[in-house]
N, C-alpha and C positions, 0 to 999 in steps of 0.2 A: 174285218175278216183278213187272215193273213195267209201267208201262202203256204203254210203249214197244211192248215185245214185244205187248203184246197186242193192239193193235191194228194190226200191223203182219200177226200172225197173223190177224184178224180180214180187214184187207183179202185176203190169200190167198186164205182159205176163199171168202168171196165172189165172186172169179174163178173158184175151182173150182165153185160150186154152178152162179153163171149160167152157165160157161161162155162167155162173150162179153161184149165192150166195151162192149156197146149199151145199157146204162143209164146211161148218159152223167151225169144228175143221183146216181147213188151213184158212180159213178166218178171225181164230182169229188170230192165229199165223204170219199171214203178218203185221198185224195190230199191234202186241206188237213190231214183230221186226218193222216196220217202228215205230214206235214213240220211240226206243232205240236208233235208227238211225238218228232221229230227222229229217226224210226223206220226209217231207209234207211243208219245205220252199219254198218259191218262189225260190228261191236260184237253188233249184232242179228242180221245176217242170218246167223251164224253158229249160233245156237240156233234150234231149232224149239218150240214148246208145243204143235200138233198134227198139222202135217204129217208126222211119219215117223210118228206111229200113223195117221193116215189112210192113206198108204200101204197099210201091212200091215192094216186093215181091206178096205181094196178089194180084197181078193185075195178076202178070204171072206165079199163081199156083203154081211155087216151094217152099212151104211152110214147107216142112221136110224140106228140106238141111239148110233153114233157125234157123227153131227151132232143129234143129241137134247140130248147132252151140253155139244158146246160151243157150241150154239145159245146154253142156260143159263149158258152163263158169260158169255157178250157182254151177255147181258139184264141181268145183274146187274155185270157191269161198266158198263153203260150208264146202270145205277140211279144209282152211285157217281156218274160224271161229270157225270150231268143238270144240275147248277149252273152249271158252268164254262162260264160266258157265251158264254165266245171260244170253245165248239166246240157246242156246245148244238143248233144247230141241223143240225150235220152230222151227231151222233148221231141224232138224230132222223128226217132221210131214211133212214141207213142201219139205224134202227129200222123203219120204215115198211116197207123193201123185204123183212127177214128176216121180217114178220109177213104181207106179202103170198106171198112165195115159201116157208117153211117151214111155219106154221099156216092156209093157205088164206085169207089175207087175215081171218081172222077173231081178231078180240082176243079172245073170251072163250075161245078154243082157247089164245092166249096166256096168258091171266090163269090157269086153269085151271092148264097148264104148270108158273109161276112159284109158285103156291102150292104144289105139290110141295116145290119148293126151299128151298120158307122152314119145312116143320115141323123143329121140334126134335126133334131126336132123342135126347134126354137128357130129354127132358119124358115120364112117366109113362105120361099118359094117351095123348099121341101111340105112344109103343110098345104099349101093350093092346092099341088099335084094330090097329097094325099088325100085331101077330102075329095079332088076331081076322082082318083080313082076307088074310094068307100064303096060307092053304090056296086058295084062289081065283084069287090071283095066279100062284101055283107053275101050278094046273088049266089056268091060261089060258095059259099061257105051255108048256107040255107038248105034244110033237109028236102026242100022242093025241087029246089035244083039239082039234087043228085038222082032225087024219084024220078024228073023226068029225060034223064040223064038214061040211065036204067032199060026204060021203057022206051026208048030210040035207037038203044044198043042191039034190044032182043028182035026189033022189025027186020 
């Protein structure tokens, strides 16, 4: 995957989330980067990297766990680029608008987020913890536990 595509997917999604033109400052910024990226070949717009699984998620409403996902790839594709002078700052708006618009403007929801992404999962100790805290994860994530969630809200 090269970073053509990805940011060519990246300005998509961003249409798709706003919904509307009107951010006119990420809107230019998709736009410099795709044409730095040379991201508007046929070449490119022939594959997708997340629009036809976006698709077939919006039929069945889990649409955070989807954009949860490739929120995290932009972040850390964003990580990677951060140097390169000549777009640096266009990353950077359209950093600004995904942490305004997905994490409630808040960075430490963000940072939080990103340190997910970064355990090892080949590292020891990171698995212990993780399998110590499964049972909890599975509880919370279980249509039971939100029913009787529900049902203790309305007492």
């Amino acid at each position: 995957m090269n970073a053509t595509h990805c940011i060519l997917a990246l300005q998509l999604f961003l249409m798709a989330v706003s919904g509307c033109y009107c951010h006119g400052t990420v809107i230019e910024s998709l736009e410099s980067l795709n044409n730095y990226f040379n991201s508007s070949g046929i070449d490119v717009e022939e594959k997708s990297l997340f629009l036809d699984i976006w698709r077939n998620w919006q039929k069945d409403g889990d649409m955070k766990i989807l954009q949860s996902q490739i929120i995290s790839f932009y972040l850390r594709l964003f990580e990677v680029l951060k140097d390169n002078q000549a777009i640096s700052n266009n990353i950077s708006v359209i950093e600004s608008h995904l942490i305004t618009t997905f994490f409630s403007n808040s960075k430490a929801k963000k940072d939080a987020f990103m340190s997910i992404a970064k355990f090892e999962v080949n590292n020891p100790q990171v698995q212990r913890q993780a399998f110590n805290e499964l049972i909890r994860v599975v509880h919370q994530l279980s249509p039971e536990s939100s029913l009787r969630k529900r049902k203790r809200s309305r007492c």
